[in-house]
C-alpha angles and dihedrals in degrees: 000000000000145000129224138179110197105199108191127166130240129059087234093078089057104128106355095130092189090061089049086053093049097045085051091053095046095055087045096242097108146317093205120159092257104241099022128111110323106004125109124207113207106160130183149173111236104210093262093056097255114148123242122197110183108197104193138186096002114187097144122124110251106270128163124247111285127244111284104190095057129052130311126244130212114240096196092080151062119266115225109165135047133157122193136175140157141213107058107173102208093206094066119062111276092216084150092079089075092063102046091053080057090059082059095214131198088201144039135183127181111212104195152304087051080166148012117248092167111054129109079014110061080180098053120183125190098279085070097060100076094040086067105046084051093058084056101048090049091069108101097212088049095059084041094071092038090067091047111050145003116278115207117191147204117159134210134218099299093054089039083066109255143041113285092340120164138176083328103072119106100213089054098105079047094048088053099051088046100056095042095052090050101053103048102255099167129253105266095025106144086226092079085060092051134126078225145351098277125138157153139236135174132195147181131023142311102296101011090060112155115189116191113206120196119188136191117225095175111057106067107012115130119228123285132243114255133215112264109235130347103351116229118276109267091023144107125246100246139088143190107283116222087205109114085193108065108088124201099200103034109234102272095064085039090059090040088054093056085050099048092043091055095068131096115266137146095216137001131204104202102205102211111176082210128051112273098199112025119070115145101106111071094245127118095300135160082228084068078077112035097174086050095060100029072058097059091037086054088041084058093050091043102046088041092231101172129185091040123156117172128218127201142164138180094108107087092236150080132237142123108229113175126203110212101173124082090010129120081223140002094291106212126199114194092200106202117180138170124022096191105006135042139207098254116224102015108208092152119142121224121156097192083055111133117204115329133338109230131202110192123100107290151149139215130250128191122184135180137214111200091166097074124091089243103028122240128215107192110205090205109181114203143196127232089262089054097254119149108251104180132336141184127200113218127195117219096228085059099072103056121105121251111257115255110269107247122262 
């Protein structure tokens, strides 16, 4: 437990959360959501004006300032419902949100290409960047779910700014600033400072402690390695690199994610742009870099981070694959894409593959059942109309690591 008084100067930092969290971070202590589970206000004025933030009895997980421009939650209590989905092009009718209100989330996490920067440019500079943003925040049903609960964000290749794009790409800094802004991250949030948009949040009580990882695959990836010659018919254009060297995270994040995944938590949702277990069909993939994921499935077993469940989208298509080899536990990835346009004909491989792989407009439901005895996360994939396309029940025991064997 510890006690910390952060003292800053200026009248102008009274009450942004966000900036006291920062300034926590920064001086190691914490970089707790100010007001969620564990963490205890007690603000004050010294005589000379000077502003004095007690933060008292925290026992929180690390976790980064919350949204302040979408609903609130409540972190009292437990959270049970989350929906989450990715590539909204914002020049085709977004019918979808009213479906998703219907799912009444609690949560909602937007997963990329929440829009699409480049398209009708396929050479996109900064000024395409808001116009897009603004295309998004014009849909009704949209807005509807902003005002009702709290939206969290990564983004994928079409909202960086480019296809495929990686650490390469020169409106990356831009990009940042734009969906950030967009989103509500608070003044002062260390994410703005970032070599990327990852973050953290937790959420709920002890023992029904949800943490929400959102990760950025685009920042600092490396290249990847291409086909040589004329790829296959039906498949990407990439293939597994041999290269060690080639990271798909960039160390920091990497260093930040051990962090993250040491604290306590009951389950995780680990929020990857690109699919994190299949990868036999040439497309963006964690599978174009095997050590780098090899590496995140050995940081879960290291760190002990038990209850994880991993999301993705870019395909254009929707499907829960699970890895169970190599693994610390069955690793399963809920893949929900897109929210107003499919893939067409779907022929993709893929052996880890669990029930059908769907290619109609959908999103993505989890919900969680903290009253039974074993704890069930239900991965539930819906249609624009609401139907239920594919699921898949997971216990919660399930998901822990198996102890070391003993030397």
């Amino acid at each position: 437990m510890i006690t910390h008084a952060a003292r800053w100067m200026a009248r102008s930092m009274v009450g942004r959360s966000g900036a006291v969290a920062a300034l926590l971070a920064s001086a190691g202590v914490c970089s707790v959501a100010l007001g969620g589970p564990g963490c205890r206000e007690l603000p004050r004025l010294d005589a000379d004006g000077t502003a004095v933030m007690e933060v008292a009895e925290v026992s929180a997980p690390v976790s980064d300032p919350w949204p302040t421009n979408s609903g609130k939650i409540d972190h009292s209590k437990a959270l049970t419902t989350i929906v989450f989905g990715s590539c909204a092009r914002s020049d085709r009718p977004q019918e979808i949100w009213e479906m998703i209100n219907s799912a009444k989330p609690e949560l909602f996490l937007f997963i990329g290409d929440n829009v699409y920067v480049d398209i009708p440019n396929r050479n996109p500079g900064a000024a395409d960047f808001a116009p897009k943003y603004a295309e998004l925040a014009a849909f009704e049903g949209y807005q509807k779910l902003r005002d009702s609960c709290p939206i969290l964000v990564t983004w994928d290749d079409h909202d960086y700014g480019l296809n495929d794009a990686g650490k390469e790409w020169q409106h990356k800094g831009h990009a940042q600033q734009q969906i950030l802004g967009f989103f509500g991250e608070p003044e002062g949030s260390p994410r703005w400072e970032r070599d990327g948009i990852y973050a953290s949040y937790v959420t709920g009580p002890e023992g029904k402690r949800v943490q929400v990882i959102m990760l950025d695959t685009r920042f600092n990836r490396d290249t990847l390695d291409r086909v040589p010659g004329e790829r296959p018919r039906g498949r990407g254009p990439y293939v597994a690199t041999t290269d060690t060297s080639k990271s798909m995270l960039g160390q920091k994040q990497w260093e930040w994610l051990e962090r993250v995944l040491s604290e306590p938590a009951d389950v995780r949702v680990l929020g990857s742009s690109i699919q994190v277990v299949a990868d036999e069909h040439g497309y963006e993939t964690w599978g174009n870099m095997p050590h780098e994921r090899q590496r995140l499935y050995d940081l879960i077993a290291k760190t002990g981070a038990n209850g994880l469940v991993a999301i993705s989208g870019d395909r254009h298509l929707m499907e829960i694959s699970v890895e169970r080899q190599g693994v610390p536990y069955p690793i399963w990835d809920f893949t929900s894409s897109g929210f107003n346009w499919g893939s067409g004909e779907v022929s993709d491989p893929n052996q880890h593959r669990v029930g059908p792989v769907l290619r109609q407009p959908n999103f993505g439901v989890i919900r969680i059942d903290w009253e039974k005895a074993d704890p069930e996360i239900l991965l539930e994939g819906r249609g624009d109309k609401g139907q239920v396309l594919t699921s898949a029940t997971v216990k919660l025991s399930e998901l822990k690591a198996k102890p070391a064997p003993a030397q």
